[in-house]
C-alpha positions as CSV (number, residue, x, y, z in Angstrom):
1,X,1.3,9.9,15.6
2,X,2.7,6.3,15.9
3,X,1.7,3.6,13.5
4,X,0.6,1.0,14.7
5,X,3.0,-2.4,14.0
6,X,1.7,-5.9,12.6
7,X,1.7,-6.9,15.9
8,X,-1.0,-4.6,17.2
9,X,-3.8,-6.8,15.7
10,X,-4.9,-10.0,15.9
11,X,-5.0,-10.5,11.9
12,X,-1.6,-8.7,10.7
13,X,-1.3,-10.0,7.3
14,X,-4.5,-7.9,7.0
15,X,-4.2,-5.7,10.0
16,X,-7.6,-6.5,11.1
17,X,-8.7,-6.5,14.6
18,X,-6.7,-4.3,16.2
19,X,-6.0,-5.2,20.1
20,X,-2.8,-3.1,21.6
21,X,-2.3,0.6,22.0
22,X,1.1,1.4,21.5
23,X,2.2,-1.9,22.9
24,X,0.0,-2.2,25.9
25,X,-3.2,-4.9,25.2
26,X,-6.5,-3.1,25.6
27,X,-10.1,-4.4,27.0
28,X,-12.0,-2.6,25.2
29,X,-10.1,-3.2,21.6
30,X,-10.3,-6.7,23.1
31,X,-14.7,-6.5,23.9
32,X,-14.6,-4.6,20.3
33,X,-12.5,-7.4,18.4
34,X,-14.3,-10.2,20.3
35,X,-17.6,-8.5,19.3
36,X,-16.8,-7.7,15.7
37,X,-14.9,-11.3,14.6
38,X,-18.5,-13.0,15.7
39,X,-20.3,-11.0,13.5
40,X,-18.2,-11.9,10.7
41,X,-18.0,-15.4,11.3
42,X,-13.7,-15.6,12.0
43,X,-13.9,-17.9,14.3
44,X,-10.4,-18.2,15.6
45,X,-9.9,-14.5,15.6
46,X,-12.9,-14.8,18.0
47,X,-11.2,-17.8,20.5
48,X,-7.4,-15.5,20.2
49,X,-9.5,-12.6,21.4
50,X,-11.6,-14.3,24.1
51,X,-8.1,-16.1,25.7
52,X,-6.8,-12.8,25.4
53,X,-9.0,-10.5,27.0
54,X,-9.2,-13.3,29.6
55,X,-5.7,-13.6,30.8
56,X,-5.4,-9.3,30.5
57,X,-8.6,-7.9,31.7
């Protein structure tokens, strides 16, 4: 299996939220990410993830 790279997630100093599969952006990692960084209050994870998802879904 393929590890996922830094870039995969929307916090990759921590590699929190991921959002890709193997390179290609997904909705629902997106609706997950979205969900998730409101519930913990990260804020500008939550704006990255709503442009995201968007301008790809």
């Amino acid at each position: 299996m393929e590890e996922a790279k830094d870039a995969d997630f929307l916090m990759p100093e921590e590699r929190k939220y991921p959002y890709k599969v193997k390179g290609q952006i997904s909705c629902n990692l997106l609706k997950a990410a979205i969900t998730r960084s409101a519930q913990n209050n990260e804020t500008e994870v939550n704006k990255k993830a709503k442009a995201l998802f968007n301008d790809h879904c």
